[in-house]
C-alpha positions as CSV (number, residue, x, y, z in Angstrom):
1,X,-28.5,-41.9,-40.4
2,X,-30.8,-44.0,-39.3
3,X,-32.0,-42.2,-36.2
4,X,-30.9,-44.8,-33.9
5,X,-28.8,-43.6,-30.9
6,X,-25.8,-45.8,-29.0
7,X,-27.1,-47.5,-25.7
8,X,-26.5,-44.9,-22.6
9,X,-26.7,-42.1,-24.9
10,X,-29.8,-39.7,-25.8
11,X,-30.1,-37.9,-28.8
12,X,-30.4,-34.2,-29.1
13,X,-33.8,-33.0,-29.9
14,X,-33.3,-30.1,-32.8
15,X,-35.1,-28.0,-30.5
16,X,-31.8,-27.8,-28.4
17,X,-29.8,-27.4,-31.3
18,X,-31.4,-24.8,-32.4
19,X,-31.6,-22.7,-28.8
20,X,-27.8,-23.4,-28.6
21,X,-27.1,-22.0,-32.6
22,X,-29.6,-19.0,-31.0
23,X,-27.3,-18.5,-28.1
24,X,-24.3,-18.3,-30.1
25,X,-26.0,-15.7,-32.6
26,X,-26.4,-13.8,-29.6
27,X,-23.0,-14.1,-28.4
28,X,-22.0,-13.2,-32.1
29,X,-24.1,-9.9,-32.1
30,X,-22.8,-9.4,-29.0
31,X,-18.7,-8.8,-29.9
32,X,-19.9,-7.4,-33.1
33,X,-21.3,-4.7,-31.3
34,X,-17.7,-4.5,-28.7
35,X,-15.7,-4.4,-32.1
36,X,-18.2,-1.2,-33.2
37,X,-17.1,0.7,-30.1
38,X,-13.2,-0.2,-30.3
39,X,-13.8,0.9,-34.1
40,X,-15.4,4.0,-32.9
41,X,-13.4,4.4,-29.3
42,X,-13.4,8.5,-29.6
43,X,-17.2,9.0,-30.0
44,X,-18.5,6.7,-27.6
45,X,-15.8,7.8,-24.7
46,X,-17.8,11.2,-25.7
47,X,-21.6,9.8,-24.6
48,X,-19.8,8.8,-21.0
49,X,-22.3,10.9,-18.7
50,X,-21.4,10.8,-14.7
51,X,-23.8,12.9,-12.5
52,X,-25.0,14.9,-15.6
53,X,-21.9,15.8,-17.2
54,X,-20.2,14.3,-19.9
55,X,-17.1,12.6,-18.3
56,X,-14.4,12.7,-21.7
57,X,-14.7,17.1,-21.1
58,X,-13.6,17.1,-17.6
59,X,-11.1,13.4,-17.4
60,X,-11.4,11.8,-21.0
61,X,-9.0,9.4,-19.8
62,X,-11.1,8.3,-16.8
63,X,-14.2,8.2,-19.8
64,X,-11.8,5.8,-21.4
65,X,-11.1,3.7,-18.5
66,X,-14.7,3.5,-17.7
67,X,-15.2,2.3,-21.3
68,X,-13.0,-0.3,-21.6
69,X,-14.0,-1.9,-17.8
70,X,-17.5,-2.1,-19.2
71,X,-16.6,-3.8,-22.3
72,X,-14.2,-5.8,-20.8
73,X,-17.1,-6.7,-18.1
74,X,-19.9,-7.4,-21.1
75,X,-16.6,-10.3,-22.9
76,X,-16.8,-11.7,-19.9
77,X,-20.0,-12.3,-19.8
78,X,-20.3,-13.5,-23.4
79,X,-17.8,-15.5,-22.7
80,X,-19.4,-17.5,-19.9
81,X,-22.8,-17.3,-22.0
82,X,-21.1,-19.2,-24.8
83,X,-19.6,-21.7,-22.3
84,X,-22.9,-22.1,-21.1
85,X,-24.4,-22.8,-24.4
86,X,-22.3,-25.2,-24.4
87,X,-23.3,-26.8,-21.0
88,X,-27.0,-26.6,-22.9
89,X,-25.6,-28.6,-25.6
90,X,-24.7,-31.0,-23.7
91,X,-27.8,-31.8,-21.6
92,X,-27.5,-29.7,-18.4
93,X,-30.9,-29.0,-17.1
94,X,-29.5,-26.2,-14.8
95,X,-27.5,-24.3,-17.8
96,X,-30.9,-24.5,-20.0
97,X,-32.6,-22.5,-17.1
98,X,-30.2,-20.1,-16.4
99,X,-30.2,-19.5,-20.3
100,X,-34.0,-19.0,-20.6
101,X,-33.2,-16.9,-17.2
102,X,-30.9,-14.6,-19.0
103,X,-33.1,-14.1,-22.0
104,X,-36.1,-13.7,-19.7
105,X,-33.7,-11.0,-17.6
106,X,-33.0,-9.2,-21.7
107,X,-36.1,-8.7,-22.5
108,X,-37.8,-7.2,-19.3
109,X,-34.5,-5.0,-19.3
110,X,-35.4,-4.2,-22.9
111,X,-39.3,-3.5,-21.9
112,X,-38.4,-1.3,-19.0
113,X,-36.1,0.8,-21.0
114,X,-39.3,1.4,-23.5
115,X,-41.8,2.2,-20.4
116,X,-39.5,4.1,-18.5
117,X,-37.1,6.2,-20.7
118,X,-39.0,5.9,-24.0
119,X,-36.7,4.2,-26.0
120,X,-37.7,2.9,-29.5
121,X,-37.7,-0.8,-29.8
122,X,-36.1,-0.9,-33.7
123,X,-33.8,-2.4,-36.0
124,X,-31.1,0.1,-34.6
125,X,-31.8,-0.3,-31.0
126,X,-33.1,-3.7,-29.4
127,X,-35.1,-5.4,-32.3
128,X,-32.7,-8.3,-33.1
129,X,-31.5,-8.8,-29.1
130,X,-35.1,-9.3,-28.2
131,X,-36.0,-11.4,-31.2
132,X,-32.9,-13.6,-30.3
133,X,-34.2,-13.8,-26.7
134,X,-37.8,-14.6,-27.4
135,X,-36.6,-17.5,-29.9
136,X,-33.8,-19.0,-27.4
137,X,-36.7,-18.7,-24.5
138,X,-39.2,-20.9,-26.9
139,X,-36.3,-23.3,-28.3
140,X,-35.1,-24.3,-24.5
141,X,-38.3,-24.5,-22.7
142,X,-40.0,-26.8,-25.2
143,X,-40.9,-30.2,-23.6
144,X,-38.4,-32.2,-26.0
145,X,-35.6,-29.4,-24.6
146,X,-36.8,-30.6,-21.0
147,X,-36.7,-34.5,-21.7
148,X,-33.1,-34.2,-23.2
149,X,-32.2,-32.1,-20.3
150,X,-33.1,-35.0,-17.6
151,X,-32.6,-38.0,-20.0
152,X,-29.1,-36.6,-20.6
153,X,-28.6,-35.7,-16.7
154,X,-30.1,-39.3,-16.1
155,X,-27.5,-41.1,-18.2
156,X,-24.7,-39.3,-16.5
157,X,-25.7,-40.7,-13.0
């Protein structure tokens, strides 16, 4: 490959590439860790806590109801993350901000569970989530990721 690009079309800065591969990893980690709860359905319809008691003692079917909403609600969402990934990919300005939104949105949730509840920022907890999100925030707010954003928006108009 020579490096040349087709008149009308603008070539994808690596940058981009790699925020989009970033974004996918995420969305990856992110049904890995729905198909860990289907795996273990019993024990985590057991950490279900409603105003201080565990909810699977009094109505386990209601824990299991309110276990499957959320992870049906967090597929949806990874769903429409990967769809914007691919709206990145293919130069939409407005997708790469929402992205770099949502990451920004990941790790200040992941920073307020540390200085309010305690939590452990680890391998096991939020390590990799927040790694993922600090890389995808630097990949899609570099200055090539902005020119290929409104080149690409430029050669649709």
């Amino acid at each position: 490959m020579t490096g040349t690009v087709a008149p009308g079309r603008v070539e994808r800065p690596p940058s981009v590439i790699g925020g989009v591969l970033l974004m996918w990893v995420r969305a990856l980690t992110g049904g890995f860790a729905i198909l860990t709860v289907v795996l273990s359905w019993d024990s985590f319809v057991g950490t279900i806590v409603v105003n201080g008691e565990k909810l699977a003692r009094s109505d386990p079917q209601a824990a299991g109801a309110v276990l499957g909403w959320l992870l049906a609600a967090y597929g949806l969402y990874l769903v429409l993350y990967l769809g914007l990934a691919v709206l990145v990919f293919t130069g939409h300005n407005w997708a790469r901000v929402v992205a770099m939104s949502f990451a920004s949105v990941s790790i200040l949730l992941s920073f307020a569970d540390y200085a309010l509840n305690g939590a452990q920022i680890t391998l096991r907890t939020s390590l990799v989530s927040v790694t993922i999100d600090i890389l995808i925030l630097l990949a899609l707010s570099s200055t090539q990721a902005r020119h290929y954003a409104r080149a690409a928006r430029a050669s649709r108009a």
